[in-house]
N, C-alpha and C positions, 0 to 999 in steps of 0.2 A: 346128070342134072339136065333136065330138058329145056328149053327155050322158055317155059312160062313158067319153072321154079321162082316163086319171090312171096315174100311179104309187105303187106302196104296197110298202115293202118292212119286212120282219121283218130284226132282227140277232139271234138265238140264241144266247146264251151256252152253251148244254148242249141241243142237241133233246130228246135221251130227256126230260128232266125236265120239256118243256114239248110234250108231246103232248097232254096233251088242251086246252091252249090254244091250237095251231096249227089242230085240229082245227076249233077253234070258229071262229077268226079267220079259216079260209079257206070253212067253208060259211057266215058274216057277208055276205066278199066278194062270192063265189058270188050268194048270194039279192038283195045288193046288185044286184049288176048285171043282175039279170033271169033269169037260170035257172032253171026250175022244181026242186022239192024234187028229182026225181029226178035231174036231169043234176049238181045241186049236191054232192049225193052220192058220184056218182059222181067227179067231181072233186075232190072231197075226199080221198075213198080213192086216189085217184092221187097227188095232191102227199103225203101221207101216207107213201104206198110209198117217193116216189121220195127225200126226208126219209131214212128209215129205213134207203134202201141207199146213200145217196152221205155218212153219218154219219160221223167216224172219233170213238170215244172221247174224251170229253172236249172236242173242239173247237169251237167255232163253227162259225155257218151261217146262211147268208143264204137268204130266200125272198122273192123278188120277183114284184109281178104289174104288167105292163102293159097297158093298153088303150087301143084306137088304131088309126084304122083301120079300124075294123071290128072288132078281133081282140082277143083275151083271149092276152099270152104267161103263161104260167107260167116261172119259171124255179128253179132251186136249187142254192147251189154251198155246199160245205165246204170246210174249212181242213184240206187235209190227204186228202182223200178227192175224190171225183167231183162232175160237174156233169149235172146234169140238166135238159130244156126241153121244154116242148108247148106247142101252141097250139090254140084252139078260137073260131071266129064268135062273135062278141057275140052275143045273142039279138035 
């Protein structure tokens, strides 16, 4: 098991409400595991996005990250609305 083996998931009562605390909590992870400022960013504003279109009103929603392998999954699913997933190399 490598140094960035772990699971870390968010449960969102309400995303809208808790944006800029996702925000923070996923460029944390991000620099966590070794990404420079710029890729962390950039993966920020993605989980961010994909948060914002797979939302439905009012519902919860889960944001998972996985690492393992090698590999960084992102994932995100709502209650109610869509599922979203990417993955990207560990650094």
């Amino acid at each position: 098991m490598s140094d960035h083996d772990f699971v870390f998931a968010l449960d969102l009562s309400d995303p809208a409400q808790l944006d800029s605390m996702l925000v923070e909590v996923a460029r944390a992870v991000f620099v966590h595991i070794g990404y420079p400022a710029e890729a962390a960013g950039e993966l920020t504003a993605a989980l961010r996005s994909a948060v914002i279109e797979t939302t439905m009103a009012d519902r919860p929603c889960v944001v998972r990250f996985e690492a393992g392998a090698g590999e960084l999954r992102m994932l995100v699913s709502c209650d109610g609305g869509g599922e979203w997933g990417a993955s990207r190399p560990l650094p």
